[in-house]
N, C-alpha and C positions, 0 to 999 in steps of 0.2 A: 507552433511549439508552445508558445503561452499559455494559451488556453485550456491546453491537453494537460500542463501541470496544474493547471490552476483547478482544473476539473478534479482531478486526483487531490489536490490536497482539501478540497471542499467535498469527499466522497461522504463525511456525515452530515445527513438531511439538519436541516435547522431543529432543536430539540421543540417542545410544543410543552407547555403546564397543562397539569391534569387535575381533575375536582381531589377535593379533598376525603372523599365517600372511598375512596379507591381504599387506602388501609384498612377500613374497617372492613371492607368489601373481600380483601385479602383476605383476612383472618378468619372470615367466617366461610370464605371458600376451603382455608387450609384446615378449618377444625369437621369440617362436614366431610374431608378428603380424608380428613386421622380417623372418624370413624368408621369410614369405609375400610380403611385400611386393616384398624382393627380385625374388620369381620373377614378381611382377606390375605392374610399377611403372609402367608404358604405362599400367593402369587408373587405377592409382591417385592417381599423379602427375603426368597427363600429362588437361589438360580433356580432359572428356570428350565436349566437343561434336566433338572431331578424330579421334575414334574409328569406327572404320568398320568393319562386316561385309559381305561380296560373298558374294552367291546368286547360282549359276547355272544359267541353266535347263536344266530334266530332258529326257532323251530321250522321244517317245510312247511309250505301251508298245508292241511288235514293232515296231522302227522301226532298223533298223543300223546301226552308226556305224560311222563310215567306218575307214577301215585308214589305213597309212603310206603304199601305197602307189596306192592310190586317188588319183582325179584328181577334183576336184571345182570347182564355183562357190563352192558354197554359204558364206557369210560364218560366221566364225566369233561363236558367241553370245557378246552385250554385257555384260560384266558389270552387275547392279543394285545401284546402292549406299546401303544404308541407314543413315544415322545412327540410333546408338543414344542412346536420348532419355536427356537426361538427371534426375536422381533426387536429390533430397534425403531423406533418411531421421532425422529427428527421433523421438530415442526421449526419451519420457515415465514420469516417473514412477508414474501411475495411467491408471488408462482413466474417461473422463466418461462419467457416468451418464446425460447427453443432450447436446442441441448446443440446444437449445432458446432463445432465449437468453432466456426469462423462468422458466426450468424449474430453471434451477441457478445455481453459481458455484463450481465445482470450478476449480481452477489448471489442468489439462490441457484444462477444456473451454475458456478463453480465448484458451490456445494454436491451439487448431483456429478457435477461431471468426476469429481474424487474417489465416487466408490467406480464411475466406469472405467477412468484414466488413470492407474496407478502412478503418479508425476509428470510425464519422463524426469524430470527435475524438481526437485522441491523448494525455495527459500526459507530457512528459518534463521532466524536470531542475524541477519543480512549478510547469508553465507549461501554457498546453492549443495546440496548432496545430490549424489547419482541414488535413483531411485531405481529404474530399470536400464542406466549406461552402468558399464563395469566401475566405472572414475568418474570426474572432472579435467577435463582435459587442462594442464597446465603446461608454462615455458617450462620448468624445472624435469618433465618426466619426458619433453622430448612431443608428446602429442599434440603440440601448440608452438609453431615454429614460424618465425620469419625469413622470407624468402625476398631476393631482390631481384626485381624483374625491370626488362628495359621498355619505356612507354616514349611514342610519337608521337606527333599531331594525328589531332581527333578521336586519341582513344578515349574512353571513358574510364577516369579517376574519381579519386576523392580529395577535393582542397582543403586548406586548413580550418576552413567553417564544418568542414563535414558531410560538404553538399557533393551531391554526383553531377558531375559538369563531362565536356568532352574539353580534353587538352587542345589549349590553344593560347594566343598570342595572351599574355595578364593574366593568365590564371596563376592564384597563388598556393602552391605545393610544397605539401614538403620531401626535399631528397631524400634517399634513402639514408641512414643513419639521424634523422634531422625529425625531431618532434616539436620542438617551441617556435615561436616568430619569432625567434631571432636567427634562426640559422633558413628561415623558409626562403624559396624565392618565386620571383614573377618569370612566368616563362616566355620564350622567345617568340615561342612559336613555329619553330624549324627544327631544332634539335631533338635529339634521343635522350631520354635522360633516365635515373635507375631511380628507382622507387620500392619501395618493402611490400609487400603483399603477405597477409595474415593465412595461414594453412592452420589447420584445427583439424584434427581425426578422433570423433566418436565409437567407441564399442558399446553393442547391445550386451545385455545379455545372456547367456546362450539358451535354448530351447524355451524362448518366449510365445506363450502362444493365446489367439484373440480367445475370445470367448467361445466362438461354436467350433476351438480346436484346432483350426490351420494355425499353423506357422507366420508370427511375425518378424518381418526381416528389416533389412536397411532398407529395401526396396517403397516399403509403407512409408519411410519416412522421407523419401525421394517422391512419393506421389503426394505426401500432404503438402510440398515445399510447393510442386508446379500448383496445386488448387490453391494455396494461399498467393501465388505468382499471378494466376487468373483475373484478369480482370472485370470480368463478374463476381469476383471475392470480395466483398467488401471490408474495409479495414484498413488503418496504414500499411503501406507499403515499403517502409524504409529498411527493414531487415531485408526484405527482397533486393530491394534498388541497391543496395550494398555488396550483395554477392557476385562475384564473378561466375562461383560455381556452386553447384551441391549435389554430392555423385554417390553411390554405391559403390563402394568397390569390394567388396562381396556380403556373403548374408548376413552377418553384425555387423559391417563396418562403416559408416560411412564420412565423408570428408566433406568440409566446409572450406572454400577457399572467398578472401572476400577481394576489394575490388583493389587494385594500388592505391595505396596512400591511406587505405580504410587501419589507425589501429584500433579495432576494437574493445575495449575496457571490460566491455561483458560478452567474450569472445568466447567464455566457456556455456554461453547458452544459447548458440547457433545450433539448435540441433531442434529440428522441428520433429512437433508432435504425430507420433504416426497415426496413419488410417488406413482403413480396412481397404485397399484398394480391391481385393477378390470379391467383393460385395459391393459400393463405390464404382467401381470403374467403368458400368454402363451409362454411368450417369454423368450428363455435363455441370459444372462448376456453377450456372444456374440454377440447375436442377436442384442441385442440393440444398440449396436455403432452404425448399421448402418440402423436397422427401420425406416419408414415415422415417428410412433407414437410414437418415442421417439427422434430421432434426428432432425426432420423439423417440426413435429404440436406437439410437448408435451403436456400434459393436464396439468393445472394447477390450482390452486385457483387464481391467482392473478386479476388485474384490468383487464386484457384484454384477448380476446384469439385469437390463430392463426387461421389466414381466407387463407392467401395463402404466398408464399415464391417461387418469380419469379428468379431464381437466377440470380446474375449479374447486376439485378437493384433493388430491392427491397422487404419486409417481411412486408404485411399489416397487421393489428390485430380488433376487434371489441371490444367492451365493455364487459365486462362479468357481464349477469344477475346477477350471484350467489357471486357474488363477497363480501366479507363480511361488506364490510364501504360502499355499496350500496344505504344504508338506509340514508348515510350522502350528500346524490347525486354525491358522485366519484365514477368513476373519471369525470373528467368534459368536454369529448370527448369522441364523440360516433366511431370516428375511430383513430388507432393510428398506421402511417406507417415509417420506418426505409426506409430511403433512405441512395445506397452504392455508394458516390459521391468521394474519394479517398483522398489526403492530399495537392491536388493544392489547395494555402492560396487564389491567387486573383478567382479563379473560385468558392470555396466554396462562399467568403464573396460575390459575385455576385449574387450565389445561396440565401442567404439571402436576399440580398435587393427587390429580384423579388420576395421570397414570396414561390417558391420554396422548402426552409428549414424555421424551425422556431428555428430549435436548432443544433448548430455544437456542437458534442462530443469532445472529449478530443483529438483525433487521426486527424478527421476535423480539429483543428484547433490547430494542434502541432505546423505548419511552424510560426502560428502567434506570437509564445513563442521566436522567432529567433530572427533572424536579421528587423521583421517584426514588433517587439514588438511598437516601437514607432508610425506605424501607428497605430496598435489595440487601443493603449491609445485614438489617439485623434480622431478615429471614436467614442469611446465610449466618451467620455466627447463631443462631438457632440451631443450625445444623436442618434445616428445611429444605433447601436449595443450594444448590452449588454455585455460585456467583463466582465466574471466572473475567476476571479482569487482568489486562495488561496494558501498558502505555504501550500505543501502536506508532507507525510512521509517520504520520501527518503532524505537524512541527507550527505551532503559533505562535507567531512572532511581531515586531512591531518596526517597522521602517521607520526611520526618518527621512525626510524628504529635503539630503543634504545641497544636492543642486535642482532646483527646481528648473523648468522649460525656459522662465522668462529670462535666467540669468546666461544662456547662451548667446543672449547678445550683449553681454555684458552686465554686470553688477554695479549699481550705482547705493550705496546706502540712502535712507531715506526715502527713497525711490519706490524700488522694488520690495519685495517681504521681505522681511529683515533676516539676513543671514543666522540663524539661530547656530545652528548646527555645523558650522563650517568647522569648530575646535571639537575634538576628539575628545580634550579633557571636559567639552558638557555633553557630548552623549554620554560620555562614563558617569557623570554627575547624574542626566536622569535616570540611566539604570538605578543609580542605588536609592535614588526616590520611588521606584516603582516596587511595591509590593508584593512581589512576585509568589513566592511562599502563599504567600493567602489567597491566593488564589485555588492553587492548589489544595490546601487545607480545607479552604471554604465550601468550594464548588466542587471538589473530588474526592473529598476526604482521606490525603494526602497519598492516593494510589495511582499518582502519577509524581511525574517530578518538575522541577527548575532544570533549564538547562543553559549551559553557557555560552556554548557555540551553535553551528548549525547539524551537531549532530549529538544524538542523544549516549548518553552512559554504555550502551547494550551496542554501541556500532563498535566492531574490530579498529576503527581505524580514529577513536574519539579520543581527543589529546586530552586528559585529564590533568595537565599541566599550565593550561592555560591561564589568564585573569577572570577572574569573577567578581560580581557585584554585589553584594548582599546588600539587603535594605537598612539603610545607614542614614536617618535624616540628618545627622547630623553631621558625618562625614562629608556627604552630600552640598550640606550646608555651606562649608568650611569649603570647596572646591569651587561653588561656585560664587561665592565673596571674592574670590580668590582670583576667579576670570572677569568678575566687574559687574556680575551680576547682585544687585545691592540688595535688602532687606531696609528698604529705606524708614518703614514705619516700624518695625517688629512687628506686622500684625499677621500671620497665616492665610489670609485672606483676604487679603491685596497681593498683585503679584511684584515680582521683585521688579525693579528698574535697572537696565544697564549703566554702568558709568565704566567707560574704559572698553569696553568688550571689543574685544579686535571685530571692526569689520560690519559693525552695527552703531546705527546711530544714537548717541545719549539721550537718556530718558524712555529709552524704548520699554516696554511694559514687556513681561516674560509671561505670554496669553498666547495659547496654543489652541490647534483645534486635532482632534482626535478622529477619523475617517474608522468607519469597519463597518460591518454587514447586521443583516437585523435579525442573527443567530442572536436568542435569549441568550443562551450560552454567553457567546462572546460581548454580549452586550454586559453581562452581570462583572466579565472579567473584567472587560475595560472602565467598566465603574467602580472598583475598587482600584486600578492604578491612577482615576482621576482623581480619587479623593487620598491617595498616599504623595501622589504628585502635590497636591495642595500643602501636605504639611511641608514641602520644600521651597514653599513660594509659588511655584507652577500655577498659573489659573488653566486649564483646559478645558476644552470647550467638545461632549461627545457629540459625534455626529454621525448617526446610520444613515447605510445606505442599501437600497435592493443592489441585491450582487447584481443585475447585469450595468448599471449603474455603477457601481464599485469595480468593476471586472473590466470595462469598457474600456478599448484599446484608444493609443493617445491618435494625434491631439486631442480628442473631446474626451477620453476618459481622464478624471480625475487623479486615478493613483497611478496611472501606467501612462499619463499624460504628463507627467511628473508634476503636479497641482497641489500639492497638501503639505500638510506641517508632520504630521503623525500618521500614520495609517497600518493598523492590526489587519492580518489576517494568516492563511497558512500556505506552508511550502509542503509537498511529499517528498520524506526522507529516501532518499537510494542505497543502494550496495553500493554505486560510486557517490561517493562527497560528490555535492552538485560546489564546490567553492565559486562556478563559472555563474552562477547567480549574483555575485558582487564584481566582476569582470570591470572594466572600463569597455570595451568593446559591446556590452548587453544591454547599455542603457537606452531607453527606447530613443528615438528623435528622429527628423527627419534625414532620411538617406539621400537625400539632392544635396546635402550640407557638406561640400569637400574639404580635405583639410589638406596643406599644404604639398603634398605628395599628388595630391589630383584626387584620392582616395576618402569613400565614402567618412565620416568622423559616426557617424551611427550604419555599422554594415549590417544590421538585424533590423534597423527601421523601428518602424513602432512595433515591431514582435519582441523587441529587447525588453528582457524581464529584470534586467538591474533600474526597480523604479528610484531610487533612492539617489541616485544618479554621482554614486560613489566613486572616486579613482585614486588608484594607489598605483603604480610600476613598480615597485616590491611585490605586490601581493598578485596583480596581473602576472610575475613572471612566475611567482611559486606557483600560482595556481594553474599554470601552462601546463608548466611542468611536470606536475600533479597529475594532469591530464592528458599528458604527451605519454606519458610512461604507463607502460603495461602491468596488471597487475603478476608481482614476482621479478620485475626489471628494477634496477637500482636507481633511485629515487621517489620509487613511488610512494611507499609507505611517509618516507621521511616529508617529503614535499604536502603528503597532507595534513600531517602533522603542525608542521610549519606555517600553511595555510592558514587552521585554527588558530595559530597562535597571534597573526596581525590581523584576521578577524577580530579574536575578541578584545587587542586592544584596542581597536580601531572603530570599534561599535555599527558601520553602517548602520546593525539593526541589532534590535535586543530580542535574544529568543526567552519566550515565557514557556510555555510547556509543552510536554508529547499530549495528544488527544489520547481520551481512552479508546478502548475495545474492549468490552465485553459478551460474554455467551451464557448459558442458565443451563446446567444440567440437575436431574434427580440429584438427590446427596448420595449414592451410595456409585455414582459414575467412578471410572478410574481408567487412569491413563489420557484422561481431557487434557489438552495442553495449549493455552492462546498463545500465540507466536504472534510477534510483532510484523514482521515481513509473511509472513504462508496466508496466500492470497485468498485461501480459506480455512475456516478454522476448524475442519472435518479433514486436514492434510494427514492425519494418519488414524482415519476413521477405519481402515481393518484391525486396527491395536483396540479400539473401544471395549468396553463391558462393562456389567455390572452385577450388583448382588454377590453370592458369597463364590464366586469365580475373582472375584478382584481382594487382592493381597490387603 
């Protein structure tokens, strides 16, 4: 479980510095592209659906044409006039190793799979829309209902971890009506007992049909469920292993029932993606990884379909007749080709200006995120390029490492590393020593933000209510004189001394060490909050490390071993608040280690991702709670709210900012939209156009 988040919140490669040649390099790309332009501006500027070639027809061979002065009938030939189809050309970062869609999850192959797969569901702004279902199934409409069912020995449930176990003697459940550990119990092992089970009913909608015109039904979407069940499927299995059922029950409809005890939070997107089982269903579930007709031409519903895939250079698509917003004239391109041009910043933006690309994806145009960012700005405010940025989900933040490993056998002052962090009022202290803003300002120029808890401004469910930190040395100062921490010299640069500090021995020196990865990036951040932390006294000490290094599970990893004073790196944000990231039960340690009950005191073992090794029983039971409850059930909302609120006074960890995303369109694009959650940022790539078609 750790590592699959840790993966996700590290999805942007380490950024890389580039020669300094690149701007001038730009410029004379983009002025060599304006005189082209110049001499072509009909094509370029001017839709190209108004664009027209005239062929005229040929003489037969031996056939004479006439003279000047010849007399004739004969009509002179019509001219034929063909519009010339129009072309999107989307250049990508890498080339996908398939289209498959249970074969991979390369960022290029999402891209492609958008013009075949019209959703079925889409994410944006950390909301889901029906794309091709009628709704979202919710409790309030009645299509999302809980049912309580009676379970014995050795059926298979779902315990309060979440894990699919079979009922038996200690397992710990929760009853029906019963979502927090306070009301769970350990089972007998003999009895019947009633449990909730989750029912979810999907509708299609109606007369869907794939690309070469059959009918898509519930049924497709009952045969993608068994090939992702398969285990020749490769990929997690946990949606699967959670379901009791997934049925048809007729040609739009189908039903999700999941296992007792499962409540699922993201209940309304059990609805798998359909496939062409009428083309498909000769073939076994090995087969498919590596098929033409599932891995390189998939069939699909969506806006376009596959025409050919040259490998090494490029994957052209055509419009799809059957396509179901057809009737709305999308998409508004009758071809639409993925170009595999690589992640050189001055050779894409090149490939742009000549017309070449109309849209760099996110991987295209990572380097521009760098060291590069300050050109992107002012080609875009040139009006040259379209530099679409938004703060995306992936969340940088900075742990403290309030209980570290060794103090499990107890704390001794003097001893052991000196309790820094055990008072709440000095993580709030060094929030406000940390310069957070500038970071921002610096490295992003200010097209991300500060945030206060662990979710950003743009989530539905972000308490803006909260406590905040602002960079206050002085404030700062004054807080921590206040806990004992001394300024014994005045001098900035010596660090303070303790005298008094609960819990730390006098004379202690306030010299930290700083843990993070050897992202440029994050190295540049966390050296601007070393050198803001100094103006508070703080000496800090930065220290990289190669992620697998920094990532490595305890005891021998460092951050997840709970080993360090400080340590930056990122979480990825969800449509559910992860608040179970500061839990008491999440922190790693060893699972031999019983606590009084008989009961494991680490039941996640070294997978526990609370490295920080924080505990609250206030904030364990909100965030149960939070988490017991369904979204649209009372409490929920409120509970995450609440959450937020003994987070951020409570500091575990100081969140610093959203990572960017950005994409590169022509300037004359319209209707581009970066979404922070839409797993690609071609998610309504049949709305696209450009030139004098866009408003």
């Amino acid at each position: 479980m750790i590592m699959s988040m840790i993966h996700q919140g590290e999805i942007s490669p380490e950024t890389l510095s580039r020669c300094h040649k690149w701007r001038i390099s730009v410029i004379v790309s983009l002025a060599l592209a304006s005189l082209m332009l110049v001499t072509s501006c009909s094509i370029f500027n001017s839709s190209p659906s108004t664009i027209q070639t005239v062929e005229t027809s040929t003489l037969e061979a031996g056939t004479q044409a006439p003279t000047k002065s010849a007399a004739t009938n004969t009509p002179a030939p019509t001219p034929t006039v063909t519009p010339i189809p129009r072309v999107l050309t989307v250049c990508l970062g890498a080339e996908p190793d398939t289209l498959y869609l249970y074969g991979g999850n390369m960022m290029s192959q999402r891209h492609i799979l958008e013009a075949i797969y019209d959703g079925p569901i889409d994410e944006r702004s950390f909301e889901r829309q029906a794309v091709i279902l009628d709704k979202i199934p919710n409790l309030a409409d009645g299509d999302a209902v809980l049912q309580i069912v009676t379970v014995g020995p050795g059926e298979v449930v779902v315990d309060v971890y979440e894990d699919v176990v079979a009922l038996t003697e200690g397992e710990r459940v929760f009853p029906s009506g019963c979502s927090t550990p306070e009301c769970a119990i350990d089972y007998d092992g003999v009895s019947e007992i009633q449990m909730d089970q989750m029912v979810v009913t999907y509708k299609l909608l109606p007369d869907l049909r794939w690309s070469d015109g059959e009918r898509l039904t519930a049924q497709d979407s009952v045969y993608s469920f068994n090939i992702a069940a398969d285990p020749q499927t490769p990929g997690l299995k946990g949606d699967v292993e959670h379901t009791a059922s997934y049925e048809a029950l007729e040609e739009t409809t189908v039903r999700w029932t999941g296992l007792a005890g499962f409540r699922d939070q993201s209940y309304s997107e059990n609805f798998w993606t359909p496939l062409p089982e009428h083309i498909w269903g000769e073939y076994s579930a090995a087969e498919l990884l590596d098929a033409e007709v599932s891995s390189r031409k998939p069939e699909g519903w969506g806006a376009y379909v596959i025409d050919e895939w040259v490998s090494g250079d490029h994957i052209s698509l055509l419009r799809n007749p059957n396509y179901h917003r057809a009737s709305e004239g999308l998409p508004y391109f009758d071809k639409l080709i993925y170009r595999f041009i690589g992640q050189d910043s001055e050779a894409n933006l090149a490939a742009l200006a000549s017309g070449e690309c109309d849209l760099l994806d996110q991987e295209a145009s990572l380097q521009l995120l760098g060291p590069e960012i300050d050109t992107t700005i002012d080609l875009d405010s040139r009006g040259e390029i379209n530099a679409a940025f938004t703060a995306g989900t992936v969340s940088e933040h900075i742990d403290f490492g309030i209980w570290p490993l060794v103090y499990d056998d107890g704390y001794i002052a003097g001893v052991e590393r000196p309790d820094f962090f055990g008072e709440a009022r000095t993580r709030q202290a060094i929030a406000m020593c940390m310069e957070r803003q500038a970071i921002v300002e610096t490295l992003m120029h200010g097209l991300s933000e500060v945030v206060d808890t662990y979710l950003p401004p743009a989530h539905p469910l972000f308490n803006p209510s909260t406590a905040s930190y602002a960079f206050d040395v002085d404030a700062a100062s004054a807080l921590l004189t206040e806990i004992g921490w001394v300024d014994h010299d005045g001098l900035t640069e010596t660090p303070r001394l303790s005298y008094g500090v609960w819990n730390v021995a006098e004379g202690t020196p306030f010299v930290l060490t700083l843990l993070t990865t050897t992202s440029i990036q994050r190295q540049q951040a966390a050296q601007i909050l070393v050198d803001s932390l100094s103006q508070c006294g703080i000496q800090v000490e930065l220290a990289p490390l190669p992620s697998d290094e920094f990532y490595a599970p305890g005891p021998e990893g460092m951050v997840f071993g709970r080993n360090f004073d400080l340590a930056q790196f990122a979480w990825f944000t969800e449509i559910r608040p992860r608040c179970d990231l500061w839990i008491t039960e999440q922190i790693p340690g060893d699972p031999n280690i019983l606590n009084e009950d008989g009961k494991s005191e680490f039941p996640f073992g070294w997978s526990g991702i609370n490295a920080t090794g924080y505990s609250n029983p206030e904030y364990n039971s909100i965030c149960f709670a939070a988490l017991g409850a369904l979204p649209g059930e009372a409490g929920y909302d409120e509970n995450h709210l609440r959450a937020q609120e003994i987070f951020a006074a409570e500091l575990p960890s100081v969140p610093l900012y959203m990572r960017l995303k950005l994409a590169v369109t022509r300037p004359d694009m319209c209707r581009f939209e970066m979404d922070p959650t839409a797993s690609s940022e071609l998610w309504n790539l049949e709305s696209l156009d450009y030139g004098e078609n866009c408003p």
